[in-house]
N, C-alpha and C positions, 0 to 999 in steps of 0.2 A: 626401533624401526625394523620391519621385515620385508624381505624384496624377494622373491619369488611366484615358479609359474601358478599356475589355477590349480593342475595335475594334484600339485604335494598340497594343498590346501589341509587335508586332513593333519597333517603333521604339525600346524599350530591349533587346531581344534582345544587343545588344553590352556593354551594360553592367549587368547585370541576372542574376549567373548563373543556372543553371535555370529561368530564365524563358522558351526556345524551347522544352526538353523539356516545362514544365510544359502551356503551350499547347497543345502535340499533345493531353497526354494531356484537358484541359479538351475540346477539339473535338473529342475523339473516344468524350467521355461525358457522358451528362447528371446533373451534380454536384447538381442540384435533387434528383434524385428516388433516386438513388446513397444507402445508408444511409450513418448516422453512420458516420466511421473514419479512421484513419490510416493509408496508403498510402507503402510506399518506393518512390518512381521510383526511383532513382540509389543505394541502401544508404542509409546514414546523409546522403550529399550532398545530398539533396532529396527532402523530406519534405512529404507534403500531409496536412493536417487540414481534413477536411471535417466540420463541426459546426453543430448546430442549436444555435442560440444564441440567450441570453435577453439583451437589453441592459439596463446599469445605471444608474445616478443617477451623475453626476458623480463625485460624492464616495465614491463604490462601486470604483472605478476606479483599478487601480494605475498607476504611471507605472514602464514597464520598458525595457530596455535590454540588447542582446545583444552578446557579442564575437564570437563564430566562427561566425555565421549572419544572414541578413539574413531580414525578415519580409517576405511579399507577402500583405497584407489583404484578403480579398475579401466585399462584405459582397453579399449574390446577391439576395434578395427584398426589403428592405431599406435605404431611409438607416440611416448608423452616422455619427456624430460620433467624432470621435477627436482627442485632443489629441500637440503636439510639442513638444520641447526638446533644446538641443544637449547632449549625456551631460554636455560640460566642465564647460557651467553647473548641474548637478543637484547640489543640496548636503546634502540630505537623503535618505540612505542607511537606508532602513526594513527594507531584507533583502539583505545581503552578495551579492556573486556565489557564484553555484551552478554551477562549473563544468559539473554532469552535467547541469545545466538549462540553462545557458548564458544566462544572466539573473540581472540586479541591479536590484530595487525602491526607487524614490524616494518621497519622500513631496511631491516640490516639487510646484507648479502649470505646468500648460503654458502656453511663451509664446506659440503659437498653435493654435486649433485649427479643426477646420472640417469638413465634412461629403463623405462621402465616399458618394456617391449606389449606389444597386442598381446591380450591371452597372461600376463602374469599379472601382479599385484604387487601392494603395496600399503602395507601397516604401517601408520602414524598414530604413537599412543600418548596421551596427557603427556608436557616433557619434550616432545618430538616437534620443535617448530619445520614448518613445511612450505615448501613454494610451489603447487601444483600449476599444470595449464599451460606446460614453457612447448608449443609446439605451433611453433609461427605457420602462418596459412593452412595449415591442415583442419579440415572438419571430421568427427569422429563420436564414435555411441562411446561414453564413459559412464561407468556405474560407480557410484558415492558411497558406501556402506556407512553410517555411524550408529556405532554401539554404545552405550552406556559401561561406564566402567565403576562408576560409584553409588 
């Protein structure tokens, strides 16, 4: 998991797939004011979800976990809290992997979480169970990145 601002973005470009292409296309459009939508950069390889998003109450909040794609959080207008746990330790399995989804829902509690400010981000990679959305009554533009990693 990686947790910084937009600024240093370049400084995971090595390890972080479609994190360089995603950037261009971020700086070369303004994702505030851009409708809701779903965008292929790369076909199926890197996928942006740009969404007006309602946050939820803790206990609102699934704890999920991807195989063949890594998540880049972006919450834009915005604090989002969001919780982690390493997939190994998740022991309650509330919804099977969905291969066509590429996600498996827990029911555990995260063992940390923490807030992930407007304007920064947040790497969830295969491994990295996540509880995004933890921001009671707030509505806000959040952008979804998933890359393929296999």
């Amino acid at each position: 998991m990686i947790l910084d601002k937009l600024e240093n973005a370049d400084l995971y470009f090595d390890c972080v797939p479609g994190f360089e292409k995603f950037m261009q296309f971020f700086n070369d459009n303004d994702l505030e004011t851009m409708p809701a939508c779903k965008i292929k950069l790369d076909g199926n390889d890197l996928i942006v979800n740009i969404n007006n998003f309602k946050g939820k109450e803790e206990a609102n909040c699934r704890m999920e976990a991807h195989k063949d794609y890594l998540d880049i959080q972006i919450p834009l207008t915005e604090d989002e809290t969001m919780g982690w746990k390493a997939q190994v330790d998740c022991q309650d399995v509330t919804q099977e992997y969905d291969e066509g989804k590429d996600v498996e829902f827990y029911g555990d509690k995260a063992s940390a979480k923490f807030v992930v400010p407007a304007g920064h981000f947040a790497v969830f990679f295969p491994g990295d169970a996540h509880q995004p959305g933890i921001a009671p009554g707030k509505e806000y533009r959040k952008i979804i990145v998933k890359a393929k990693v296999q």
